[in-house]
N, C-alpha and C positions, 0 to 999 in steps of 0.2 A: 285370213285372221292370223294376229301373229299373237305364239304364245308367250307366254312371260316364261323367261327360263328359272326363275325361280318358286313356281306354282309347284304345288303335291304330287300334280301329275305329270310332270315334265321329265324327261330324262337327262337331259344336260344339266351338270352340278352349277349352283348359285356362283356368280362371276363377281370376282371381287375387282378384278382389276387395278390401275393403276393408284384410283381414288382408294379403293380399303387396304392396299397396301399403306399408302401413305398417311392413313387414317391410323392405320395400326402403330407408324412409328412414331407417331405426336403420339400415340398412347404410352408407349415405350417408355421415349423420352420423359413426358410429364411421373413418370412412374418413377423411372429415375431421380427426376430432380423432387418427389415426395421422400425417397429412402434417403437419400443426401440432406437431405432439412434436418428428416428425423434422427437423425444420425447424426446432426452436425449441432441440434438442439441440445443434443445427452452431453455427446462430447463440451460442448461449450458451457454447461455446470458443472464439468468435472476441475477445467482448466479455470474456468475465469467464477465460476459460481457457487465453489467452496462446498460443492456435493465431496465429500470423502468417503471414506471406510467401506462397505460393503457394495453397500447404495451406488457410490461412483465409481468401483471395479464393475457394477452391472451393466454400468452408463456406457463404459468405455467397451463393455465386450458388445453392445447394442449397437454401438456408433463401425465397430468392424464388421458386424453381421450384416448394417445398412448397405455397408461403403461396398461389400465383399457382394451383395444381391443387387447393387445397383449397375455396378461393371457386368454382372451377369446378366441382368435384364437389357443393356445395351450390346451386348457381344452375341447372346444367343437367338437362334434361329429356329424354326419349326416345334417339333417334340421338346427340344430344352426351354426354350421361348415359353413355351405351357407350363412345363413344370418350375421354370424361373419364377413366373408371375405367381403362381399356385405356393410357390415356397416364400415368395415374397408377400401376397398375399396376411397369410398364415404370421410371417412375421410383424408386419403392421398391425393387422386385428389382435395379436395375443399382445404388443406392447401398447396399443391403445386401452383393451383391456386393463392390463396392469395398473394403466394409468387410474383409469375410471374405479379399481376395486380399490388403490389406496386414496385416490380423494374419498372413497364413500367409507368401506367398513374396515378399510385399512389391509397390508398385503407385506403377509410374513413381519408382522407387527411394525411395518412403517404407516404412516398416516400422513398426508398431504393436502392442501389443501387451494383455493386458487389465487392465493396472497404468495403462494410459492413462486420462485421467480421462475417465467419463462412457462407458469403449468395452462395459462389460458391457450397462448399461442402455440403449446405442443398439443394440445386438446382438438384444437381445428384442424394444425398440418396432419397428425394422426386421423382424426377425423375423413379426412377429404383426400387424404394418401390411400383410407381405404378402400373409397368409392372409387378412386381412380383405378386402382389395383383389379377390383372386383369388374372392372368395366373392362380392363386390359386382359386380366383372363380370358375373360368370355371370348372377346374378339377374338385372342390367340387362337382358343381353343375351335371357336368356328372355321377361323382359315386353316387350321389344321384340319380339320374335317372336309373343309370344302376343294383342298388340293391335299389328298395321301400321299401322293407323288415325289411330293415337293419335300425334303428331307434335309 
């Protein structure tokens, strides 16, 4: 009988091998090129979409946080890898938030709305930047788990 090494009672840890390595860098990757969108969406109404004064100093400080967690999420490996995704995470979901609280009851008295240029299509990239993100964590944090070693 042969056992599954990934079963309750097995003692050899769950194998991720060549395929969840490589599963994990299309996570990466696609995570990156989410913070680069989101990042590249803000930036692009500060430059071409006539966002000014407050509002587009926040765009632009958003657009370095992406560009600054995206080169992290491609650079880092094991423990930082976790906390990249986890910090990037945390950034996507609080700026999709932000989003969703000034289309609805408005945020530090801006109000937006989706006639705003570019608010439908930052709505999905945030949207689906975070599923990705929340999908890249786990992973991370599994293969961390599944090799301690590995550093």
């Amino acid at each position: 009988m042969v056992t599954n090494p990934e079963s309750p009672g097995s003692r050899e840890p769950p194998r991720t091998g060549n395929f969840g390595r490589r599963s994990l860098i299309t996570w990466w990757a696609l995570s990156a090129i989410f913070l680069l969108a989101m990042g590249g969406i803000h930036l692009y109404l500060v430059l071409f979409g006539g966002t000014g004064g407050v509002l587009g100093r926040l765009f632009v400080v958003n657009a370095i946080g992406a560009l600054v967690l995206a080169v992290t999420m491609v650079l880092a490996q094991g423990r930082l890898l976790v906390l990249a995704s986890l910090l990037s995470l945390l950034f996507m979901a609080g700026t999709l938030l932000a989003l969703v609280l000034a289309l609805t009851v408005g945020l530090f008295g801006i109000r937006s709305s989706l006639n705003y240029q570019l608010a439908p299509t930052t709505l999905v990239v945030e949207s689906i930047g975070t599923v990705v993100l929340v999908t890249t964590t786990a992973r991370a944090a599994h293969n961390q788990r599944a090799a301690p070693t590995q550093r």
